[in-house]
LONU-174143 format. One record per residue: residue number from 1; residue in three letters; z negated, y, x negated of N, C-alpha, C in turn. Coordinates in pm, 1 decimal. Layout:
# LONU-174143
@nr=NUM; rest=ALA; n_up=Z; n_north=Y; n_east=X; ca_up=Z; ca_north=Y; ca_east=X; c_up=Z; c_north=Y; c_east=X
...
***
This chain:
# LONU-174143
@nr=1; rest=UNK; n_up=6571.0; n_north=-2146.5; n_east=-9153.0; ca_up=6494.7; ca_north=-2086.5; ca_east=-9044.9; c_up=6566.5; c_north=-1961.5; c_east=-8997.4
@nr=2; rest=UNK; n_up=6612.8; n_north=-1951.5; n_east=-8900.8; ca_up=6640.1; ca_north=-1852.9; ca_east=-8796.2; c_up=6571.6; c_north=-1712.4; c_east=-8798.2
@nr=3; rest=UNK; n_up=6642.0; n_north=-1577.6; n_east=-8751.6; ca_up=6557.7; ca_north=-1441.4; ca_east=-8728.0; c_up=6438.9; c_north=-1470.0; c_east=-8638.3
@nr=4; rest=UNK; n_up=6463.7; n_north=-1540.8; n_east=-8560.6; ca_up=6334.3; ca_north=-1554.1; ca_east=-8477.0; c_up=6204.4; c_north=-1739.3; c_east=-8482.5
@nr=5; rest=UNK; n_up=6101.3; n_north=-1710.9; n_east=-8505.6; ca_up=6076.3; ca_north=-1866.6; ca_east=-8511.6; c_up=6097.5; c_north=-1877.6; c_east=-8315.5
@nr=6; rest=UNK; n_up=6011.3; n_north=-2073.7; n_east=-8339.3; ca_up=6003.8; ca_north=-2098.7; ca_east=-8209.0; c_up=5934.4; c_north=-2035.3; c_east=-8131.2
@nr=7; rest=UNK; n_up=5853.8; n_north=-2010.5; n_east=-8108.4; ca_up=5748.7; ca_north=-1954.2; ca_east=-8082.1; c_up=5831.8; c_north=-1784.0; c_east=-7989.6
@nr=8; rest=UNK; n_up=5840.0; n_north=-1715.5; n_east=-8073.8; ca_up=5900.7; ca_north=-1595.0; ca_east=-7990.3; c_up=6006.5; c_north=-1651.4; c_east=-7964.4
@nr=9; rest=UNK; n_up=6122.4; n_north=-1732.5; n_east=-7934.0; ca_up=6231.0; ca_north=-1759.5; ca_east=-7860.4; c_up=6169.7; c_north=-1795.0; c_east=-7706.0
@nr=10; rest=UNK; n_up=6060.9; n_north=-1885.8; n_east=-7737.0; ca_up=6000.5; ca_north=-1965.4; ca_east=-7609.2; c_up=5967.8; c_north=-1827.4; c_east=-7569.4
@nr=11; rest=UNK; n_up=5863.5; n_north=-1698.3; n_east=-7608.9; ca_up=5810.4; ca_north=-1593.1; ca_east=-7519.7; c_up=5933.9; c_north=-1512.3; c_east=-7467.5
@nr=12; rest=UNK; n_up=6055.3; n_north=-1516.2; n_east=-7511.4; ca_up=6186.6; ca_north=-1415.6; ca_east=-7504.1; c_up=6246.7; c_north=-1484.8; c_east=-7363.4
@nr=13; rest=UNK; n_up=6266.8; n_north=-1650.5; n_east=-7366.3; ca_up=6324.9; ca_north=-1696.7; ca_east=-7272.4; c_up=6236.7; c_north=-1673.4; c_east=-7179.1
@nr=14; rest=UNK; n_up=6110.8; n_north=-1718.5; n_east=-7142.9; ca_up=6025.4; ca_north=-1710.1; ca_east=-7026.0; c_up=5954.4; c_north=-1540.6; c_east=-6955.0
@nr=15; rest=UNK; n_up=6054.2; n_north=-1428.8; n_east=-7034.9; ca_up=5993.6; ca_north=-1305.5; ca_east=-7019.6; c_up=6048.1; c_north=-1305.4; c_east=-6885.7
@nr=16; rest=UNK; n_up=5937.1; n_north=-1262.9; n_east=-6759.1; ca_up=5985.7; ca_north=-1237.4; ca_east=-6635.2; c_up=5935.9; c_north=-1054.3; c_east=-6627.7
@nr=17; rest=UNK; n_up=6050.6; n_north=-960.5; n_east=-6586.7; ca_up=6035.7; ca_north=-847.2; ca_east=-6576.4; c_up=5921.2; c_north=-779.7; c_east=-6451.5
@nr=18; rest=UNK; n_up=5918.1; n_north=-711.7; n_east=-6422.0; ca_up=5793.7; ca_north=-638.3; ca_east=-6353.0; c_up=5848.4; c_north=-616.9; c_east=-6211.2
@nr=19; rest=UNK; n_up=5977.5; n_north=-558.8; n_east=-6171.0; ca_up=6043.3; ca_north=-515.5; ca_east=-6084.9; c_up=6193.7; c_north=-587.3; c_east=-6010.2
@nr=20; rest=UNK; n_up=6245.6; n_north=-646.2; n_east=-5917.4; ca_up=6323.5; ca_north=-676.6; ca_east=-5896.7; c_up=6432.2; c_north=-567.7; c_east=-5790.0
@nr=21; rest=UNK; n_up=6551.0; n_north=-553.1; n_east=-5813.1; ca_up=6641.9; ca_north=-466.6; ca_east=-5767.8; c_up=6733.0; c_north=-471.9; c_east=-5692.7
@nr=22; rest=UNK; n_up=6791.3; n_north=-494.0; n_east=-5582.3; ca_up=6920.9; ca_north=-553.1; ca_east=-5532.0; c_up=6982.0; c_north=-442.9; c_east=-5552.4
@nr=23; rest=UNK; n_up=7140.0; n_north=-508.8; n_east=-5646.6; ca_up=7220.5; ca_north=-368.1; ca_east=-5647.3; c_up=7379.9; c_north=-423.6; c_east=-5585.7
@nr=24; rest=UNK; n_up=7395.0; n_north=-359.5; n_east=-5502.5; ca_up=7553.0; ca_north=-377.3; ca_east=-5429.9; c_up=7638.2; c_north=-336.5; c_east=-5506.0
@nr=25; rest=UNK; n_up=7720.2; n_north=-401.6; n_east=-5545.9; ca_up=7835.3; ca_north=-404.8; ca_east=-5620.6; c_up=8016.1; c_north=-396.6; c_east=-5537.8
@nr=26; rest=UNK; n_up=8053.9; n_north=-255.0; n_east=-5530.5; ca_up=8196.2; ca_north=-307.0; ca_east=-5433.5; c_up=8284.6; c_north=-408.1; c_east=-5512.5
@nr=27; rest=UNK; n_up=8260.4; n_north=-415.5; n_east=-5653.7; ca_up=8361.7; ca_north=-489.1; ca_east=-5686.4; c_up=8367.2; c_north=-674.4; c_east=-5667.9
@nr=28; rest=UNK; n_up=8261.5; n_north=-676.1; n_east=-5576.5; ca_up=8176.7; ca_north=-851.2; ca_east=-5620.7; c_up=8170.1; c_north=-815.8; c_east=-5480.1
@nr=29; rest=UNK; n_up=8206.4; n_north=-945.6; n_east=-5451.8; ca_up=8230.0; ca_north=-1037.6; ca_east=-5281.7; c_up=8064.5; c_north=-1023.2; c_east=-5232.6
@nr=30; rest=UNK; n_up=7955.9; n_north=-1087.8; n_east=-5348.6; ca_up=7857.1; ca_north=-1127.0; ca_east=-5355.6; c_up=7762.6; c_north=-1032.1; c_east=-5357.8
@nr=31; rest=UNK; n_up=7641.4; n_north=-1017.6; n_east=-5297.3; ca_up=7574.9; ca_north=-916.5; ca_east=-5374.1; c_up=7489.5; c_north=-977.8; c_east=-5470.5
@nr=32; rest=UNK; n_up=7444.5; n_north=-934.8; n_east=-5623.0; ca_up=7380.4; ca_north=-923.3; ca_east=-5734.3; c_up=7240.1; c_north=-897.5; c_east=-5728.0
@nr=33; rest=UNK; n_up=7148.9; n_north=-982.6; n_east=-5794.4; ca_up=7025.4; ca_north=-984.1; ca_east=-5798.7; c_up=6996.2; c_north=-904.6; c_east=-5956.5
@nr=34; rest=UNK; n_up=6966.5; n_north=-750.8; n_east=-5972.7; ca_up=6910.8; ca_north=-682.2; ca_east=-6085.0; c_up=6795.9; c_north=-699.4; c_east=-6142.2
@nr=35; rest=UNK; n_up=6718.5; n_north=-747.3; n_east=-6258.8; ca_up=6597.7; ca_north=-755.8; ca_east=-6261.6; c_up=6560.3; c_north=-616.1; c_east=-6372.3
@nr=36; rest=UNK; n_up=6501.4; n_north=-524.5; n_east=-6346.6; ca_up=6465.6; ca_north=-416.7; ca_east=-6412.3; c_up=6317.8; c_north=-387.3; c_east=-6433.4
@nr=37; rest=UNK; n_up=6252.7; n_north=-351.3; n_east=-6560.8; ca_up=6148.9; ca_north=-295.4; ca_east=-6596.9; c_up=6125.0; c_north=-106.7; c_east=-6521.4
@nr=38; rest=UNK; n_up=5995.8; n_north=-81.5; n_east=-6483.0; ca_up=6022.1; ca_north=54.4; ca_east=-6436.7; c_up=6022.0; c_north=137.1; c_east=-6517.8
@nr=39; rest=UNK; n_up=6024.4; n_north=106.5; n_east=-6709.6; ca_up=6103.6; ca_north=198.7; ca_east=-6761.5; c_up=6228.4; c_north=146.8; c_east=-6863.6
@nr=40; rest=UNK; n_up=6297.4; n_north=99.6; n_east=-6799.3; ca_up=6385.1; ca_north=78.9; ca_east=-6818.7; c_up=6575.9; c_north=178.3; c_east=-6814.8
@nr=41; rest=UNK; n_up=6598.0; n_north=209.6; n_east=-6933.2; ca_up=6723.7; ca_north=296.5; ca_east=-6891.5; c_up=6868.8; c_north=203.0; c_east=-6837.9
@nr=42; rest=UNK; n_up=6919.4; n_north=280.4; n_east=-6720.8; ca_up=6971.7; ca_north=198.8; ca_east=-6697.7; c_up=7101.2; c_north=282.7; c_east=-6788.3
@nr=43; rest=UNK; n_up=7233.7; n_north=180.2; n_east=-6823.3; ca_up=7335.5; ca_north=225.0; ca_east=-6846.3; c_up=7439.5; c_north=214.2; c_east=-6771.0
@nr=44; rest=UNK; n_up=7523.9; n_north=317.7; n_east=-6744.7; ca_up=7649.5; ca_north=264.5; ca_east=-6703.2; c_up=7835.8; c_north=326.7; c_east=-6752.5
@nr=45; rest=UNK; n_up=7850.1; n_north=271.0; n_east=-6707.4; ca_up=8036.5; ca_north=288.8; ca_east=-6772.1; c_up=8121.8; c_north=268.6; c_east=-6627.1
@nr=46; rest=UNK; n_up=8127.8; n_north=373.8; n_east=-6574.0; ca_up=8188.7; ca_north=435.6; ca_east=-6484.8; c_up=8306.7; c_north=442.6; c_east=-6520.6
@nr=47; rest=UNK; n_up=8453.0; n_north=410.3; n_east=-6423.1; ca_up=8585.2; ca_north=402.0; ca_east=-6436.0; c_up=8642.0; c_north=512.4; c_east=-6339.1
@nr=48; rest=UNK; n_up=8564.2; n_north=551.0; n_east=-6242.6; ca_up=8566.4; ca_north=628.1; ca_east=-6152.5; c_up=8480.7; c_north=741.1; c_east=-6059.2
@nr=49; rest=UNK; n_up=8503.8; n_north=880.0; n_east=-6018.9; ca_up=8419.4; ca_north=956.6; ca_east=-5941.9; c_up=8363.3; c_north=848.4; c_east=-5808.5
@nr=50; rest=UNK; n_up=8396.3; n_north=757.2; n_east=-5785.1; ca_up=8361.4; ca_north=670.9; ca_east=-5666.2; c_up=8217.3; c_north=619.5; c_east=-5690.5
@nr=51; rest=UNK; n_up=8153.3; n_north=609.5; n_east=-5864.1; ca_up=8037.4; ca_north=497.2; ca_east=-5888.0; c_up=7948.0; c_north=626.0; c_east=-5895.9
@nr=52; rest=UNK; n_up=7942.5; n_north=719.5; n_east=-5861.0; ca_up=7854.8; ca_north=861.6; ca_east=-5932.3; c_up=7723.0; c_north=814.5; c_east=-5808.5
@nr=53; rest=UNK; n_up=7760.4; n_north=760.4; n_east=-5707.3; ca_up=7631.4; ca_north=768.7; ca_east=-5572.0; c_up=7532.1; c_north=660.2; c_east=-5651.5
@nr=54; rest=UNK; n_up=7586.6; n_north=567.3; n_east=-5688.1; ca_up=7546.4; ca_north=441.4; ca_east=-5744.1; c_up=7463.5; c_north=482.1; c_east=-5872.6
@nr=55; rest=UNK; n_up=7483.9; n_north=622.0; n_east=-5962.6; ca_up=7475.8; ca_north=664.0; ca_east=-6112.6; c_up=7298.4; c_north=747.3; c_east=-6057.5
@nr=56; rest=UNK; n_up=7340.3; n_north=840.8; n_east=-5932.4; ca_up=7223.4; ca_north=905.8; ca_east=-5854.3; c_up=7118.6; c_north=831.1; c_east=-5808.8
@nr=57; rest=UNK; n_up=7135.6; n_north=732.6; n_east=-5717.5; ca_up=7068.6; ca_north=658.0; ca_east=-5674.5; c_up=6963.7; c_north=552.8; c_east=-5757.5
@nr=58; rest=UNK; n_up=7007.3; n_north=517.2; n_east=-5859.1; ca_up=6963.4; ca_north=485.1; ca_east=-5981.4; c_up=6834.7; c_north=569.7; c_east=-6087.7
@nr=59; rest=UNK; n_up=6943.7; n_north=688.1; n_east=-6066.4; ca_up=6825.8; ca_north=806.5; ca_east=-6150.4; c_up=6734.0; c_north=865.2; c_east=-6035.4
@nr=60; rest=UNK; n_up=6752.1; n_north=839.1; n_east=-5932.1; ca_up=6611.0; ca_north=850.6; ca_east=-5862.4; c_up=6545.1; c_north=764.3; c_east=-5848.8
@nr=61; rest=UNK; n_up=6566.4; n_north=640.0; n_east=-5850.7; ca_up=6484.7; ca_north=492.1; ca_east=-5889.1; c_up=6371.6; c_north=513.5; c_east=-5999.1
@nr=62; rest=UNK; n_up=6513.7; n_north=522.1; n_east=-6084.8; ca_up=6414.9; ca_north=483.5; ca_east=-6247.1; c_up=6402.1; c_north=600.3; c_east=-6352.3
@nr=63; rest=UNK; n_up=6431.3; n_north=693.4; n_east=-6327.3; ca_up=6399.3; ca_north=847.6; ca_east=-6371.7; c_up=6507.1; c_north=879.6; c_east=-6495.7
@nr=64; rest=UNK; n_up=6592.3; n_north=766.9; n_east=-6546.6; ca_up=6691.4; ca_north=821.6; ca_east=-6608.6; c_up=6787.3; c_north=757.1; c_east=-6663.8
@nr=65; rest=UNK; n_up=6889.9; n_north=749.0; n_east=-6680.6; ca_up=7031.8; ca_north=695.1; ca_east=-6679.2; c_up=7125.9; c_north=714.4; c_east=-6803.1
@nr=66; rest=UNK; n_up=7166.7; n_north=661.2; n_east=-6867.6; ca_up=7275.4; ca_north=650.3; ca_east=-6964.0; c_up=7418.4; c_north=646.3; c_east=-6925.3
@nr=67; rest=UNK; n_up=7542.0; n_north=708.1; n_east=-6920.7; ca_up=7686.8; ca_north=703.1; ca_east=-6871.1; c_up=7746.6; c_north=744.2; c_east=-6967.4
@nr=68; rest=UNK; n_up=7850.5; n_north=610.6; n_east=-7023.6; ca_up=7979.4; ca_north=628.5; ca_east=-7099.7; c_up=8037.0; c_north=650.0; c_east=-7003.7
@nr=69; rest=UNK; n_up=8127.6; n_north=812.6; n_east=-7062.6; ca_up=8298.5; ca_north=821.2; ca_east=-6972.2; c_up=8400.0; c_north=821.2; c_east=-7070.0
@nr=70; rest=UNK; n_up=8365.9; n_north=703.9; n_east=-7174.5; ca_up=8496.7; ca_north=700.0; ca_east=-7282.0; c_up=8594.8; c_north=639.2; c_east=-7202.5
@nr=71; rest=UNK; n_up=8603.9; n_north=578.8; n_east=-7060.3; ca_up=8694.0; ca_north=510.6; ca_east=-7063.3; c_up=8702.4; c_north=583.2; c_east=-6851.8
@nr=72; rest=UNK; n_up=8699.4; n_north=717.5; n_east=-6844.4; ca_up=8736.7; ca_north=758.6; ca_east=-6744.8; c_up=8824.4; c_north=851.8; c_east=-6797.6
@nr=73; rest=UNK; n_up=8900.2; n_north=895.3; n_east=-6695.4; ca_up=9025.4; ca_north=973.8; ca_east=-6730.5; c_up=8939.2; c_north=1118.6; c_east=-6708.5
@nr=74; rest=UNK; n_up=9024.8; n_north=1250.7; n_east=-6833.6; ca_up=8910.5; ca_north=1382.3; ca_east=-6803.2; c_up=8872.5; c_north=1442.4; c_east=-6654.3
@nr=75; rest=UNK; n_up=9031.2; n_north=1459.4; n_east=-6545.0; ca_up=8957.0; ca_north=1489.9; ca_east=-6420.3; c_up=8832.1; c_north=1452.8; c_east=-6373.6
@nr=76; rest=UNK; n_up=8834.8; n_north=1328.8; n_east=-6380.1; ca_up=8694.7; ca_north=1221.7; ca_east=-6318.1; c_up=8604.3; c_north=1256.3; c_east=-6378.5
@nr=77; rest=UNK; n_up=8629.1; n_north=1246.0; n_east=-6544.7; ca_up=8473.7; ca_north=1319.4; ca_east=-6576.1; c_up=8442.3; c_north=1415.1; c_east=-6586.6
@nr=78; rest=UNK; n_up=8502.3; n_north=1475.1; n_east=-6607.4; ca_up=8429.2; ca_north=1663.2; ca_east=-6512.4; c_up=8383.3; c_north=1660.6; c_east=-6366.0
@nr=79; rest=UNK; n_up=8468.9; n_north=1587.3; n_east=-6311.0; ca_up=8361.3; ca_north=1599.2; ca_east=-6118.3; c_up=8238.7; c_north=1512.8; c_east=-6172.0
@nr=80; rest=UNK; n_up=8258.9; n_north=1426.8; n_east=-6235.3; ca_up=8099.2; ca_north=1353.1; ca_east=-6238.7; c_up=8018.6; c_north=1424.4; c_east=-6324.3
@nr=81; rest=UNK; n_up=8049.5; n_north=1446.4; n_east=-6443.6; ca_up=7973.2; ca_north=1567.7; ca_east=-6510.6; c_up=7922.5; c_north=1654.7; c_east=-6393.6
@nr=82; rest=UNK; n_up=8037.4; n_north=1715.3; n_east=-6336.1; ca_up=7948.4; ca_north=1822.8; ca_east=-6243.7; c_up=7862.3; c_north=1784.5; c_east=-6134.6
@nr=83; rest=UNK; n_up=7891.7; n_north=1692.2; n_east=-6091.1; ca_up=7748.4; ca_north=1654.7; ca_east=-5973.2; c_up=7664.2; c_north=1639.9; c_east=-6042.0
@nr=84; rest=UNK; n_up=7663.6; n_north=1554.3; n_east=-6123.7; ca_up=7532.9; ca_north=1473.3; ca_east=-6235.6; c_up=7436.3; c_north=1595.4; c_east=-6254.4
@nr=85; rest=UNK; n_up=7504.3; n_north=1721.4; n_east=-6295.8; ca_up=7443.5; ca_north=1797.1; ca_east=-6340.6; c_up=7380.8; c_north=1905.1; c_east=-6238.2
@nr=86; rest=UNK; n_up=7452.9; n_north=1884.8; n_east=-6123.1; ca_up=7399.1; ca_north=1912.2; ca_east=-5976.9; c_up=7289.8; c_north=1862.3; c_east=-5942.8
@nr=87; rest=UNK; n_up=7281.3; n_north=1735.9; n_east=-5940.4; ca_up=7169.7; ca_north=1640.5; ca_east=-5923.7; c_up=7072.9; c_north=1662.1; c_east=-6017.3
@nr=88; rest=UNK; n_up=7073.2; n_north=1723.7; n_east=-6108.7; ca_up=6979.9; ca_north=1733.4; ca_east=-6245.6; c_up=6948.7; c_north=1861.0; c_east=-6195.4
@nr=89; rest=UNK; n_up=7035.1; n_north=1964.3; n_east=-6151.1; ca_up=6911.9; ca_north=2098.4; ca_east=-6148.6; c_up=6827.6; c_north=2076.0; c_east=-6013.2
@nr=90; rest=UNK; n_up=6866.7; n_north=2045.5; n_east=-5920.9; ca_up=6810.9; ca_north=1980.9; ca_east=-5771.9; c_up=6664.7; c_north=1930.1; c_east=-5796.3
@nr=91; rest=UNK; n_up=6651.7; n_north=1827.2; n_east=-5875.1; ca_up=6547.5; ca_north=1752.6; ca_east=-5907.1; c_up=6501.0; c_north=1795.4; c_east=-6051.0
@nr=92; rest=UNK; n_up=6517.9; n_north=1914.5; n_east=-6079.3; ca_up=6420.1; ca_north=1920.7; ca_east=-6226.4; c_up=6503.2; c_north=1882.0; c_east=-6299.0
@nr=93; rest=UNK; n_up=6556.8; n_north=1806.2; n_east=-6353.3; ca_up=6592.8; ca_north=1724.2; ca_east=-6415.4; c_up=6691.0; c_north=1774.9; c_east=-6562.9
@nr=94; rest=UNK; n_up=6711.7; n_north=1687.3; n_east=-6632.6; ca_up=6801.3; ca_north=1780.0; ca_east=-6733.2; c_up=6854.3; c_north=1651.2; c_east=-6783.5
@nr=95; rest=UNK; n_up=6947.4; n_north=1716.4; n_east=-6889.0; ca_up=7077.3; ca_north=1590.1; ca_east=-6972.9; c_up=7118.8; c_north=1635.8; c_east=-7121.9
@nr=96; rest=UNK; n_up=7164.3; n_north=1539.2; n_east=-7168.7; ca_up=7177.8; ca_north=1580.2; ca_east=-7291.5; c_up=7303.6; c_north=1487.6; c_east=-7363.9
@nr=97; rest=UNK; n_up=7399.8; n_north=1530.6; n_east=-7391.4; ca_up=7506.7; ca_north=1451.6; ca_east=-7477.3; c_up=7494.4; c_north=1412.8; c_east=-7608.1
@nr=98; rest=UNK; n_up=7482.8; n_north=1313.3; n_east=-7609.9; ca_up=7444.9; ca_north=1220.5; ca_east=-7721.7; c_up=7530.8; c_north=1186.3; c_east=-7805.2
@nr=99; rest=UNK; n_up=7641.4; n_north=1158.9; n_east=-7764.1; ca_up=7834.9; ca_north=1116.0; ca_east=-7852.3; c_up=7889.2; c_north=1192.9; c_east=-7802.5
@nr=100; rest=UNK; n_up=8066.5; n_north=1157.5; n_east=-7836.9; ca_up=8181.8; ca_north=1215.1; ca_east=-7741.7; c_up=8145.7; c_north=1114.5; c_east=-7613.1
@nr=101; rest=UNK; n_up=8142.9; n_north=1141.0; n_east=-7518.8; ca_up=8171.4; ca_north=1069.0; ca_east=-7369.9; c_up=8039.7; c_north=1031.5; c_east=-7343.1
@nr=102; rest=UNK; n_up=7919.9; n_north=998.9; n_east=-7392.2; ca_up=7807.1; ca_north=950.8; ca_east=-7372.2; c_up=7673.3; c_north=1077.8; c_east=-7300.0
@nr=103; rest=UNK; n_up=7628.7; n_north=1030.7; n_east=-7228.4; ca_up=7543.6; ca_north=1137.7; ca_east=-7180.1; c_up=7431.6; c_north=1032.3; c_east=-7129.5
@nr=104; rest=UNK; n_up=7292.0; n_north=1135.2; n_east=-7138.6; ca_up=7160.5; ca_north=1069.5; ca_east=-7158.2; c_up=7107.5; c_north=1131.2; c_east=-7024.4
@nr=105; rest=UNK; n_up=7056.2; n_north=1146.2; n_east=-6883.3; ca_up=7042.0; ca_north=1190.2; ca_east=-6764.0; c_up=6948.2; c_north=1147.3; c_east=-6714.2
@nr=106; rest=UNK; n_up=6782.6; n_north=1271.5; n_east=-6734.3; ca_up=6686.1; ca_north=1203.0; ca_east=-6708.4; c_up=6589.4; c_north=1301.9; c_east=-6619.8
@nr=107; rest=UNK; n_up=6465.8; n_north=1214.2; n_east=-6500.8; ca_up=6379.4; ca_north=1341.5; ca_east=-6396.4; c_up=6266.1; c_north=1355.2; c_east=-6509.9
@nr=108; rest=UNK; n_up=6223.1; n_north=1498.2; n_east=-6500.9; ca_up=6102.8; ca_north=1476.3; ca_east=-6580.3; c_up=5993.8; c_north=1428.4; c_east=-6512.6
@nr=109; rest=UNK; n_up=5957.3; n_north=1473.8; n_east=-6370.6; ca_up=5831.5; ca_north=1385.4; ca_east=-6322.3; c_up=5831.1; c_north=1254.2; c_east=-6261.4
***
């Protein structure tokens, strides 16, 4: 017998979320159908200062955001650090570093 019986596999596959999202993607021809809970954190792993509108736009959606920059070069993540944190005093908001490169970016109301 398996971690899960039948029973919760059948409720896991048929879970339909609360909220649906269209998120534009430059890297995809296509655009992407997101399905998100409204508390749901979103994460992301940013390669570039170019995805930060996409990182904002998000944390005003859903009130708070997760971003690895283990894999941005340091210039980039200092300009995004610094808006992020622009955007966080603007709106209340505050952040908190969790690892090396990981940051937790959330509105309080």
């Amino acid at each position: 017998m398996g971690l899960f019986s039948k029973k919760n596999e059948d409720q896991v596959l048929n879970y339909k979320p609360k909220k649906e999202v269209k998120e534009n993607n430059l890297n995809m021809a296509s655009e992407m159908v997101v399905e998100f809970d409204e508390n749901h954190v979103t994460h992301f792993f940013p390669h570039g200062y170019d995805e930060t509108k996409q990182i904002a736009d998000t944390l005003l959606r859903f009130k708070n955001v997760t971003v690895n920059l283990t894999d941005i070069e340091r210039k980039e993540k200092k300009r995004l650090i610094d808006f992020l944190t622009g955007v966080m005093y603007a709106l209340e908001g505050d952040y908190k570093k969790i690892d090396k490169g990981i940051y937790y970016f959330w509105i309080s109301n």
